[in-house]
N, C-alpha and C positions, 0 to 999 in steps of 0.2 A: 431215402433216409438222410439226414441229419450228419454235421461231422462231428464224430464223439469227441476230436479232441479240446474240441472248443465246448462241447458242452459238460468236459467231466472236472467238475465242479461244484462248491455248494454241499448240499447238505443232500448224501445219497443214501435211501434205507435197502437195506439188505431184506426183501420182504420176506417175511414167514410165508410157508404153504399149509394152507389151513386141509385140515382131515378130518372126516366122518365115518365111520363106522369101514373105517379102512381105507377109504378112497377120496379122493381129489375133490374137498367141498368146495365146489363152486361156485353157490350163493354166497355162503361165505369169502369167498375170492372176490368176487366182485362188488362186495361192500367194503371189502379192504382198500381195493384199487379207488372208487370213488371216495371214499373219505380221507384217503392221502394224494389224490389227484387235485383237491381241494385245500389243503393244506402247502406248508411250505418246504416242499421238497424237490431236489433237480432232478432226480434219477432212481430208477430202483434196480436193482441186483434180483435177478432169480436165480431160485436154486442154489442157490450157494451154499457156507456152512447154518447160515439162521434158516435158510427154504430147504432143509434135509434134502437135498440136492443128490446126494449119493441113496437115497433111499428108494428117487424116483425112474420109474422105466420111462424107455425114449416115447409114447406116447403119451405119458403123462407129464414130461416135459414140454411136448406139444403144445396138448392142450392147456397145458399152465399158459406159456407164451402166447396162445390167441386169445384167451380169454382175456387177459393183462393186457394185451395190444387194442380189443376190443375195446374193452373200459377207458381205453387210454383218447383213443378213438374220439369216442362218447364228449371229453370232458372241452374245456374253453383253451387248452394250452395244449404243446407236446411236451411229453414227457420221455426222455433217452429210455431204452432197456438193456443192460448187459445182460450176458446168461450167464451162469457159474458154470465152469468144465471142471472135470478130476480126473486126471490119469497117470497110471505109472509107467507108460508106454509110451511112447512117440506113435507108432504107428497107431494103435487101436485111439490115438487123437486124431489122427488123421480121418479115421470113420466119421469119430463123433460130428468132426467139422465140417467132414462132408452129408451130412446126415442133416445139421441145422442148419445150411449154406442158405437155403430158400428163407428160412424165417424171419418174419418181422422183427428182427431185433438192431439193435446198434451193434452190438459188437459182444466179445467176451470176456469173462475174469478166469487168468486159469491162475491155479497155483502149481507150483513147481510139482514133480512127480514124488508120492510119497513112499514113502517107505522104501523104497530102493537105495535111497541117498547117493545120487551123482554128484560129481566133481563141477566143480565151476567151472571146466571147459566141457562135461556135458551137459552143465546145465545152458550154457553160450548156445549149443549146438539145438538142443532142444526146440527152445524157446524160437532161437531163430525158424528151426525149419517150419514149426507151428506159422508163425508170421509170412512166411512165404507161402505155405497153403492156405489158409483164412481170405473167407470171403469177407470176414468184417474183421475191424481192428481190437486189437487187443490189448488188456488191461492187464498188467501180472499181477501177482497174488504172492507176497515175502512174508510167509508165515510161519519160521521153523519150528517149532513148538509143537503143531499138526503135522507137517509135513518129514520131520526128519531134518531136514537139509537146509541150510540159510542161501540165499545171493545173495553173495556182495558186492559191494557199491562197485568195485571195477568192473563185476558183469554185467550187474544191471545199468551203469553209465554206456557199455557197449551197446546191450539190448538197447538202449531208449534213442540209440542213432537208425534203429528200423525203421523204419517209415509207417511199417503195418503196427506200430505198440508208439500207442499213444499215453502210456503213463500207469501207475502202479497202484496197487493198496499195499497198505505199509502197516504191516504185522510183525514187525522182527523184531519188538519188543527190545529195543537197545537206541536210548534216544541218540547217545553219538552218533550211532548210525544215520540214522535222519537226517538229524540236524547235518551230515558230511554230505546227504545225498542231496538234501535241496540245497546246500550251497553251492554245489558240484554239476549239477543235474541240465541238460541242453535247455536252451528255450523252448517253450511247447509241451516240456514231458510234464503232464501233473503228476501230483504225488496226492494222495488222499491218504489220510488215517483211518484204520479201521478196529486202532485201541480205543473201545468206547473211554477207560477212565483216562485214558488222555488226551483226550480232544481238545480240550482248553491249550492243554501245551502246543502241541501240535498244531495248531493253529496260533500262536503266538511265534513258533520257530518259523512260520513260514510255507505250511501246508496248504496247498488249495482248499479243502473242503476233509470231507469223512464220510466212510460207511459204518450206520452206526445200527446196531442191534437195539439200541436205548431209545432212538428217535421213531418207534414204532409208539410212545408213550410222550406225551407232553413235546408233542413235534415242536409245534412252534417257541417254544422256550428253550430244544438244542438247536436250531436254525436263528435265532436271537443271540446267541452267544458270537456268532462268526460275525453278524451284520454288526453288532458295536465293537466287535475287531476293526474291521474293515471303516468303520467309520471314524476309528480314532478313539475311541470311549472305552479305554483299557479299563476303570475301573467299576462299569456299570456290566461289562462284558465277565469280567472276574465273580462280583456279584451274583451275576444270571448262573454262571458255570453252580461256582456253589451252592446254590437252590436247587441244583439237576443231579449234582456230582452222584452223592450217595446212592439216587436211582441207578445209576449205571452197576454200581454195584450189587445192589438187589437183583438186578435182574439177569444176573452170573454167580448169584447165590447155585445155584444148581445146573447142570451142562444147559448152554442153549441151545435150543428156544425156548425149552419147557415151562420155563419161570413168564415169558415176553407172552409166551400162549396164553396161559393160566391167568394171567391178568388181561389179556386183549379177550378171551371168552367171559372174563367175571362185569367186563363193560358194556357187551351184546355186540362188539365187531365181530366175532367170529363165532360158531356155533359151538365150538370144542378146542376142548385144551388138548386133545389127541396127539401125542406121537408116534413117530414107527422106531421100531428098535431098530437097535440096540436101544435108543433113546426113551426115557421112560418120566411119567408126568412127575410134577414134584412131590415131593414130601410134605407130612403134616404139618411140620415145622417151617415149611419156607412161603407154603401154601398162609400159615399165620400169617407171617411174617408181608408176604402181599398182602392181605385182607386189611392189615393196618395201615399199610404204607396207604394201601387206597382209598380208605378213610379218612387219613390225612388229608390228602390232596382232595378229598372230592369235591369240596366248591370248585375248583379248575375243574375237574371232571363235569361236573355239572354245566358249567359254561361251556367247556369244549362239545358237550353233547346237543348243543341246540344247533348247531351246524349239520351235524352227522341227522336230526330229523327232518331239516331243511332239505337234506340231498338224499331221506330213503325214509319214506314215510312207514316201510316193512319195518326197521327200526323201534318205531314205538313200542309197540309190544314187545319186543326184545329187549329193550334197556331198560325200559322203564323199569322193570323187576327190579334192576340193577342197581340204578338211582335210587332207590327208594331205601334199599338195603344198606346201600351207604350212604345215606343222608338220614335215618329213622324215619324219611316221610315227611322232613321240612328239607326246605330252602332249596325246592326244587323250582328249576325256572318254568315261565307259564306253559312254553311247548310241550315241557315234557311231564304235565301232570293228565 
């Protein structure tokens, strides 16, 4: 494997885990992987809060992860994979880690222990022991909002002198905080955002990259926003963000994933907008509310779709419905008539 810390970077999607009739669709899974293996993405996140990650048993984590490593396989590039972890125990981390030690994967995101709310010397303590048992490196997760509990920046400046934690997602929804921790922060430790509505910021302060729940939608337009950062074209970059922004919003009109689902099934990447509870599909009203949003956009949709038949000819019949319904049945391209 790859060293994660040189590759956690760029533009990382948090993948949804697609579900049928209860269980781990798989066809579905691996039209996801191929059409964002194809696209401009550096990495993807399983299981985590977008892959209902806490929903899934350890064999369905599994096979999430070979299937995903398989596809991955398959494609012209590598692509990194962290796993999402959750636990509010130190030790019963210890199983999980030693459970997925074997797997194909790069490394993990954990977040801090929830609901318990330890003190920032055990959160020090935690973290670290995690890092000394871990067969692969690890990525923390500063989300207090879900978790209870914040780390702050003099913990996690100590965590990131680990060797085995190679850099963070930065959910602590407090830009001071950031902005102190990339100024602050060793060389090597990334930081990635994983506030979809502020990605634009966050990348203007000085963030490596993002995991973004939004960039399952109109990828390469949030993957555009970072590259004319990075190339100096602050105002074509600002531009790009505000043509995207309000999507980010849409698509946290309702908990995620449900909304990211509901639109990724209304396009024919996935077979179902299916969640597992708690989690439950949207509403009438937000369901609207995407139907139009995706009518807006569909010339982009329509274009972005002639790739997605190039790489999975099973497709056609599946979107096509799709296309047709958001276009009235004009100004669909030749592939996909």
């Amino acid at each position: 494997m790859t060293e994660l810390r040189n590759l956690l970077q760029g533009l990382w999607l948090p993948l949804i885990t697609p579900f049928r009739n209860g269980e781990l669709d798989e066809p579905s899974l691996r039209r996801l992987v191929r059409h964002y293996t194809a696209h401009p993405v550096d990495g993807l996140i399983l299981a985590a809060t977008s892959g209902e990650g806490m929903t899934l048993t350890i064999a369905e984590l599994e096979r999430l992860v070979s299937v995903v490593r398989a596809e991955i396989s398959n494609s012209t590039r590598y692509i990194p994979i962290c796993l999402g972890l959750s636990g509010a125990g130190t030790q019963k981390m210890f199983d999980a880690l030693d459970e997925t030690a074997a797997w194909p994967i790069d490394g993990y995101l954990i977040a801090s222990p929830y609901y318990v709310r330890p003190s920032q010397r055990g959160l020090s303590q935690h973290f670290t022991a995690l890092a000394d048992h871990a067969s692969w490196p690890i990525v923390l997760y500063n989300i207090p909002y879900r978790t209870g509990v914040r780390i702050e920046n003099d913990t996690l400046l100590r965590l990131a002198e680990h060797p085995n934690i190679v850099g963070m997602k930065d959910c602590c929804a407090d830009r001071a905080q950031s902005i102190e921790l990339l100024r602050r922060r060793p060389a090597g430790f990334r930081v990635l955002t994983g506030e979809d509505a502020e990605y634009h910021n966050a990348l203007v302060d000085g963030a490596d990259g993002a995991i973004l729940l939004s960039a399952h939608i109109e990828t390469e337009a949030f993957a555009a926003v970072r590259t004319m950062l990075w190339e100096g074209n602050q105002e074509a970059a600002a531009a790009q963000w505000q043509a995207i922004a309000e999507l980010t919003r849409l698509l946290f009109a309702e908990p995620s994933p449900a909304p990211a689902k509901y639109w990724l099934s209304r396009t024919g990447l996935i077979d179902s907008a299916e969640v597992r509870l708690p989690m439950v599909e949207v509403g009438a009203e937000t369901a609207a509310r995407l139907d139009a949003e995706m009518a807006r956009r569909a010339p982009l949709l329509l274009r972005a779709a002639v790739s997605l038949f190039s790489l999975s000819p099973f497709l056609r019949g599946e979107v096509r419905g799709e296309l047709r319904s958001l276009s009235g049945g004009e100004g669909l391209p030749p592939q996909a008539r």
